[in-house]
N, C-alpha and C positions, 0 to 999 in steps of 0.2 A: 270465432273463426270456423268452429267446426260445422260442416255440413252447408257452409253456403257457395254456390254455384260455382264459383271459380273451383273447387276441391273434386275432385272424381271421389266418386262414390261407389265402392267396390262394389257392391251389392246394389243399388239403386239406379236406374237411369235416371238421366236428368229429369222426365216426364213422370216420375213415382214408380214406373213399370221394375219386377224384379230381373236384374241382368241373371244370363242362363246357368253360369256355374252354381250361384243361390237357389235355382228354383226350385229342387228337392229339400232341399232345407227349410227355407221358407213354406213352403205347404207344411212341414210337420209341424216347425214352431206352430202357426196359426191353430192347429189343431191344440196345442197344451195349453192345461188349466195355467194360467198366472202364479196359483197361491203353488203347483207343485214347481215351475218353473222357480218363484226367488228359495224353495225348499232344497232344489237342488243348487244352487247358488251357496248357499250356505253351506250344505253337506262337503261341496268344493273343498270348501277355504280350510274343515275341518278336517277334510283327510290333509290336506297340505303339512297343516299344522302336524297330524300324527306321524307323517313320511316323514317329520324333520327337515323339508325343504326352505332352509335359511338362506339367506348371505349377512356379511357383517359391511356393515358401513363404518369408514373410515372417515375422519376430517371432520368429526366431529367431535365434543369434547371427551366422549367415550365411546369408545367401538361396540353399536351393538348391532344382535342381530335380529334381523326385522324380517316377515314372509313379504316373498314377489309373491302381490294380489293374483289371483288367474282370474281371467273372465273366459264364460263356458259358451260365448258365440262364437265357433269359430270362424277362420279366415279361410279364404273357399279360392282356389286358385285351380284352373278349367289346364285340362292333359296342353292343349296347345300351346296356353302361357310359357308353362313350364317349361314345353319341349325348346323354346326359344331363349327363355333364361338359361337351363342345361346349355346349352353351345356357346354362351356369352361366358357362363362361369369356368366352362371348360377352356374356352382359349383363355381366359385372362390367370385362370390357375396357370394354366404351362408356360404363360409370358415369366409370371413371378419366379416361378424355379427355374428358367433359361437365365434370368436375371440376376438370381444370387449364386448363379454358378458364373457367368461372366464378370459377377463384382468382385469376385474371391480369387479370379485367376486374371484371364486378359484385358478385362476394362473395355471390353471392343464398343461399348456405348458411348464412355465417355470420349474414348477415341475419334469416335463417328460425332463429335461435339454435339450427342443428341441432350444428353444431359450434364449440367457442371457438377464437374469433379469436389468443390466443397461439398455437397448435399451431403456424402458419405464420410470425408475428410471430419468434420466437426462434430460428425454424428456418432454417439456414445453408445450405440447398437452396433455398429461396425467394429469388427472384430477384425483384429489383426491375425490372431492365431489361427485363422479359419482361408488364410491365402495358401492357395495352390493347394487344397486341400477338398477331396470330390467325398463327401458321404457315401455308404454302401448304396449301393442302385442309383448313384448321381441324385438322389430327393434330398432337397430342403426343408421343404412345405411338408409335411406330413400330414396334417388337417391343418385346414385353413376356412375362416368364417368370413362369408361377405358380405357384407352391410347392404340393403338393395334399400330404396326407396322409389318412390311408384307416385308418378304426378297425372296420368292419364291411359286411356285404354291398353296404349303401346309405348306408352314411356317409364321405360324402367333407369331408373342411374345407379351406379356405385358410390353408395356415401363415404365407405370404407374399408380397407384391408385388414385382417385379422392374421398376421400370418406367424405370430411367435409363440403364443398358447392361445387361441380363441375359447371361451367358454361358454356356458350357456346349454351345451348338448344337453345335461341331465332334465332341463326343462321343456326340453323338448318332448321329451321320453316318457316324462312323471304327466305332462299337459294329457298326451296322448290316451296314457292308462287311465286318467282320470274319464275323461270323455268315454272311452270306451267302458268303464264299469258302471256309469250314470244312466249314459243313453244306449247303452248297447244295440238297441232296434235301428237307431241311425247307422251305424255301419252295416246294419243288414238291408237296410235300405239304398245307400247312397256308396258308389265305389270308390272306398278311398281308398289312395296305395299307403301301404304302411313303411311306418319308420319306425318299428320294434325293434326290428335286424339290425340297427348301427352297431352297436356293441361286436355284435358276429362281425358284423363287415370292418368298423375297427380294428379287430380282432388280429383280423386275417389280412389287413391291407400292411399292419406293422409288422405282422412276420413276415411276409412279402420283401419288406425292404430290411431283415438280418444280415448281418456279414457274410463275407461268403467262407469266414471259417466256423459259419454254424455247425453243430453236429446234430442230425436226426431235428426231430419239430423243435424250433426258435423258442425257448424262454423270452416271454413277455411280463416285463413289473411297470409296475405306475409309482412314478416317484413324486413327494407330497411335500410340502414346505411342513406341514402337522395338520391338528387340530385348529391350532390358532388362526389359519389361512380361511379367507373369506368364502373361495370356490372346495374347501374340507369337503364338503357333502358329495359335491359332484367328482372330486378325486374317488373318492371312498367308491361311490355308486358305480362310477365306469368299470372301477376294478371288479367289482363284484363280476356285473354283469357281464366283461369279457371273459371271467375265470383267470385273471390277473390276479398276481399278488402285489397288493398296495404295502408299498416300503416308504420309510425316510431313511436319509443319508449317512446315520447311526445305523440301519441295515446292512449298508453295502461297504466294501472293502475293495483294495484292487491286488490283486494274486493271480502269479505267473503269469501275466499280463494279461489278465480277463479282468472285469468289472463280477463281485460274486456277493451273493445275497445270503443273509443269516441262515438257516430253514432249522426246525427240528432236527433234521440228518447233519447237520454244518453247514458250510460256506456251499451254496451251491454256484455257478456261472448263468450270468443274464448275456441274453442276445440280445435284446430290444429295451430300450429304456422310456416311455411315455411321460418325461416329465414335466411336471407341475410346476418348477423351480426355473427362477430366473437366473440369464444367463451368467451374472453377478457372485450366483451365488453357489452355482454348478460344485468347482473348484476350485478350493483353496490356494492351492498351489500355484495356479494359472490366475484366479481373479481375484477376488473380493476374502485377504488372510486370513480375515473375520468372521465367514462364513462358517457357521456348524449345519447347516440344513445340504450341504453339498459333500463330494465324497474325493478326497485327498488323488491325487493324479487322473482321475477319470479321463482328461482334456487326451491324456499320453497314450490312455489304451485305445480313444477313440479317435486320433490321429493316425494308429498306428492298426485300425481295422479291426479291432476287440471287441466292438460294442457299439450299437445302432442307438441316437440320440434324437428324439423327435419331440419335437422339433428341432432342427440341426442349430446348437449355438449359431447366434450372426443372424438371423433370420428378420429380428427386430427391426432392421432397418428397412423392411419393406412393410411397416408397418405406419414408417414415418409420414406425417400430412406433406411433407415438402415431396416427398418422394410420390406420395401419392398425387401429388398435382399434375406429374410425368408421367402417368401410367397410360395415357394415350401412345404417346413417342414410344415409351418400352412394350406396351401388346404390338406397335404396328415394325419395330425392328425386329422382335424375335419370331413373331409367328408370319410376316409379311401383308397381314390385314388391316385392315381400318376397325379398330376393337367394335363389338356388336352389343358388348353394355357399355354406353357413354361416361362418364365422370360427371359429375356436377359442375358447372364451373366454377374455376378455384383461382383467386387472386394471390400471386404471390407478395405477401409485404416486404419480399429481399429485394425486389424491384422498385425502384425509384418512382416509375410512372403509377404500378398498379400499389402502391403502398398511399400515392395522394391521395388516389382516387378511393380505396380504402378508411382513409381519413377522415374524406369530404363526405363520406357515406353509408359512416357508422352505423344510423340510426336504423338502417333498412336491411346491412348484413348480416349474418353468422359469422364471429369470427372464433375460430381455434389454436391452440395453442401448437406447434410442430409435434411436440413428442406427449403430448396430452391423452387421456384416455378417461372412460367414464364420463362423459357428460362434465368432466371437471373443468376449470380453466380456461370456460368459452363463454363469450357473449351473444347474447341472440337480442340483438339490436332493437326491432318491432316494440320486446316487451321490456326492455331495461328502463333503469331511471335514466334522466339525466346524468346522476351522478357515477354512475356506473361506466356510462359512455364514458365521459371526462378522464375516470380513473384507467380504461382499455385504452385512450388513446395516448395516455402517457406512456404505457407498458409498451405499445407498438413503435411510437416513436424514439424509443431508448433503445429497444433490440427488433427493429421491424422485421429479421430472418426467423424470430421466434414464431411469427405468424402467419395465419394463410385465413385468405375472409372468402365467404359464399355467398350468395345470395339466399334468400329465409325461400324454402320452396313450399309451395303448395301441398306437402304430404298427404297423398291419398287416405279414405277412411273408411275403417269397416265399422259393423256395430260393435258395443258394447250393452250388455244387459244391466239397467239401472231400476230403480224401484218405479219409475215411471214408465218403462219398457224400454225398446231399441234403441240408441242414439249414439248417433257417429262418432269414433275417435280418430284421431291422426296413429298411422302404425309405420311400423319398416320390418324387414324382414333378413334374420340371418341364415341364410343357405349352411349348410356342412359337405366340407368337400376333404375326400379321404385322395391323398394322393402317392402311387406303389409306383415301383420299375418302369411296368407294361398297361397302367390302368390311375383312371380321375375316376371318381367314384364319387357319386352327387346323392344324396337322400333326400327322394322326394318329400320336401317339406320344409323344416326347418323351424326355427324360434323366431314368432311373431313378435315384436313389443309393441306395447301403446299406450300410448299418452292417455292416464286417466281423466286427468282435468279439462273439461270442457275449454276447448279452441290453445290445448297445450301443444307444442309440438316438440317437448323434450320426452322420448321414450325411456332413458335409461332405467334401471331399476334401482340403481342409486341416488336418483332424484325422483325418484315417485312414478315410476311407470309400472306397467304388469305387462303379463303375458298371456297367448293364444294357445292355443293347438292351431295347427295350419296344414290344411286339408289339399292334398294336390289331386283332383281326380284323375280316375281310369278314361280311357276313351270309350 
C-alpha cells in the first residue's frame, strides 16, 4: 500500500521532486554519513528507554509496558498549511463547547431536529448531573485532541474528537527534546516554531478558567488514577513541567466547601483540578460507590462553584463516533458556517438504509465501534480475514446503533528511517487545543503517529505504531 501513487506523499511530488516544506531537510539529511544517521536512530530509542517514556497495554493476558518506537524523520508541515488547519480547529473547538453547553441546558439542537435526541438519551457519557449547570468561564473542553488525517495537498479530514481527557501531549514534548539534543544544527538551520511552552500555556490557560471565588494566583493539581494507569508518565511529566502538584484522590478531601489538597502545611484549597480520572470514577457519592481513586462530594463543591474541573464531567459524549458523524450539522448551527475541516464520511449503522449498505460492503470499510477508543473494536475490512468479516457482521446486525463504518482512506505518508533508508509510512496527526474564557490556544505542532508496518494504516500505539516530532515552520 505504502508509497504507491494513488497516496500523497508529504515530502515527495509525484515526479521524485522534493515538495518545498522538506527542502531544508532533505539537503541536510543527504549530506549525513548513514553509519552516523542509524547511530543516532539508536541513541533515540535509548534515551526513550532512560526518560521512562512507557504506556501499558491492556487486553492482553498481562498488562505490560512497552516503549512507543520514535522515528527521528520528522513531519514538516509549511506556516500556510497550518495557518488553514489553525481556523478549521478553531471553529470546530468552539462548535464543541457551544454544544455541551446547549446539551446540558436547552437542547436548542435537538429542538432544531438537527440531531436525534437518542444519541445522548442511551449514551453513558451523558450526565445527568451536569444539566443547567455552566462551568466557571462557561468551558467544557479544556484541552481537546484532534485526530486529522491528510489524503492530498488540500485535503485535510477529522478522523476524531478527543474531547474528555486526550493524551499523548508528553510525546509530543519528549519527540521534540529528543530531536532537538541529536540534531541541534537542524533547528539552527530550519525555522521551526516551538512547542516547549505547552506546559506554560497549559499552565496558564487552566488558571484562566478558576472560579471566580479564587483568592490571589489559582492553585492548579493534576489528579492521577496512580501508578498503575497506563498514561502515569504523562500525568507525572505535565505536572512537573507546569509546577503543578500531582495528587491522587487519597490527597484530596472536601472542607468548608472547597476541594483541599494534603501539603506538608495541611489541607491546603485547589482552584483548578486537571484530571486524569474518569468521570465514573470522580465521586463516590455522585457515581461509581466503588470508587477509591475519586474524592467523596467533589460533584457538590463543583456544582456549587468551589472548584474548576478539566475536563468538565459530561464531556465524553462529544467524544462519541455517533455523535461524531453530526459534527458537520453541530460546527454549521453554532458557529453559522459550513465547517472548513470536513469529516470523513461516516455511515450510520442505526440507519436501516446505510446499515445494508454497510453490510453488503464490509470487505472495503472501516468499521468502529460508537464508544470504542484505541484502535480497539474496529474492523478495517481491506485487510481482515474472511472470518472476521463474518464475525463484525453479526455484531452489526444484533446491535447496528453500536456502529458507524467509513470508508479505508488513502492516508497520506511521510518517511520513516529504516536500515535500507527513507521509506514512506501512512501517519495522522493529533493537533492540542488549550481552550480558556477569552482564548483557543493551538500548539503549532502536535503528536504525529505512524503505521510502522509497511502499507499498515493502523497508527495507534497500542497496536504497533510510533511517533514523530512534527515540525510546523515559520514563514
Amino acid at each position: 500500500m505504502s508509497g504507491s501513487a494513488d497516496q500523497f506523499d508529504e515530502m515527495r511530488e509525484p515526479d521524485g521532486g522534493v515538495r518545498e516544506a522538506y527542502q531544508g531537510y532533505c539537503s541536510w539529511f543527504d549530506d549525513q554519513k548513514t553509519g552516523l544517521l542509524r547511530r543516532k536512530h539508536a541513541e533515540a530509542e535509548t534515551n526513550f528507554r532512560k526518560t521512562g517514556i512507557t504506556f501499558n497495554v491492556y487486553g492482553e493476558d498481562e498488562a505490560e509496558e512497552r516503549l512507543i518506537p520514535f522515528d527521528m524523520v520528522p513531519r514538516i508541515i509549511s506556516a500556510a498549511e497550518w495557518r488553514k488547519l489553525t481556523r478549521g480547529i478553531e471553529q470546530r473547538v468552539s462548535a464543541l463547547n457551544a454544544f455541551m453547553h446547549d446539551l446540558y441546558h436547552r437542547q436548542e439542537i435537538i429542538r432544531a431536529g438537527r440531531i436525534p435526541e437518542r444519541l445522548f438519551r442511551n449514551n453513558d457519557a451523558w450526565l445527568p448531573h451536569m444539566v443547567g449547570f455552566t462551568p466557571p468561564g462557561g468551558v467544557y473542553t479544556h484541552i481537546v485532541g484532534i485526530d486529522l488525517v491528510r489524503t492530498g495537498p488540500d485535503e485535510f479530514y477529522v478522523l476524531e474528537d478527543n474531547a474528555r481527557t486526550p493524551s499523548g501531549v508528553s510525546y509530543m514534548l519528549e519527540n521534540r527534546e529528543t530531536m532537538m539534543t541529536m540534531f541541534p544544527e537542524l533547528f539552527m538551520r530550519l525555522p521551526v516554531e516551538q512547542v516547549s511552552d505547552y506546559p506554560r500555556r497549559l499552565a496558564k490557560s487552566l488558571a484562566a478558567c478558576a472560579p471566580q471565588r479564587t483568592e490571589g494566583k489559582p492553585v492548579v493539581a493534576v489528579l492521577t488514577p496512580g501508578i498503575y494507569n497506563s498514561a502515569y508518565f504523562e500525568h507525572a511529566f505535565l505536572a512537573e513541567q507546569m509546577g503543578a502538584e500531582l495528587i491522587e484522590g487519597s490527597d484530596l478531601r472536601v472542607t468548608n466547601g472547597r476541594v483541599a489538597m494534603r501539603t506538608t502545611r495541611g489541607y491546603e484549597p485547589v482552584d483548578v483540578i486537571y484530571r486524569r480520572v474518569d468521570d465514573d470514577f470522580l465521586d463516590p457519592l455522585t457515581f461509581r460507590d466503588d470508587s477509591a481513586l475519586g474524592v467523596p462530594g467533589i460533584m457538590d463543591v463543583y456544582r456549587a462553584g468551589g472548584v474548576t474541573i478539566a475536563n468538565a464531567p459530561g464531556t465524553g459524549v462529544a467524544d462519541d463516533k455517533a455523535i461524531y458523524s453530526f459534527m458537520p450539522e453541530i460546527v454549521e448551527f453554532y458557529t453559522g458556517e459550513k465547517p472548513l475541516l470536513p469529516n470523513v464520511e461516516t455511515h450510520r449503522c442505526a440507519d436501516e438504509d446505510s446499515c445494508k449498505y454497510v453490510l453488503d460492503n464490509l470487505a472495503e470499510l472501516v468499521v468502529k465501534e460508537v464508544h470504542g477508543s484505541g484502535g480497539y473494536g474496529m474492523l478495517i475490512g481491506p485487510t481482515a480475514s474472511k472470518k472476521e468479516i463474518e464475525e463484525f457482521r453479526k455484531k452489526i446486525a444484533a446491535k447496528p446503533e453500536n456502529y458507524i463504518a467509513q470508508p479505508t482512506l488513502a492516508l497520506s505518508t511521510c518517511p520513516i528511517f529504516t536500515k535500507n533508508g527513507l521509506a514512506p509510512r501512512h501517519v495522522d496527526l493529533r493537533p492540542f487545543v488549550l481552550v480558556s474564557p477569552d482564548k483557543i490556544d493551538i500548539t503549532p505542532g502536535g503528536l504525529t503517529r505512524v503505521a510502522l508496518k509497511k502499507g499498515s494504516l493502523v497508527v495507534n500505539s497500542s497496536q504497533g505504531g510510533g511517533t514523530k516530532d512534527t515540525w510546523v515552520l515559520k514563514d
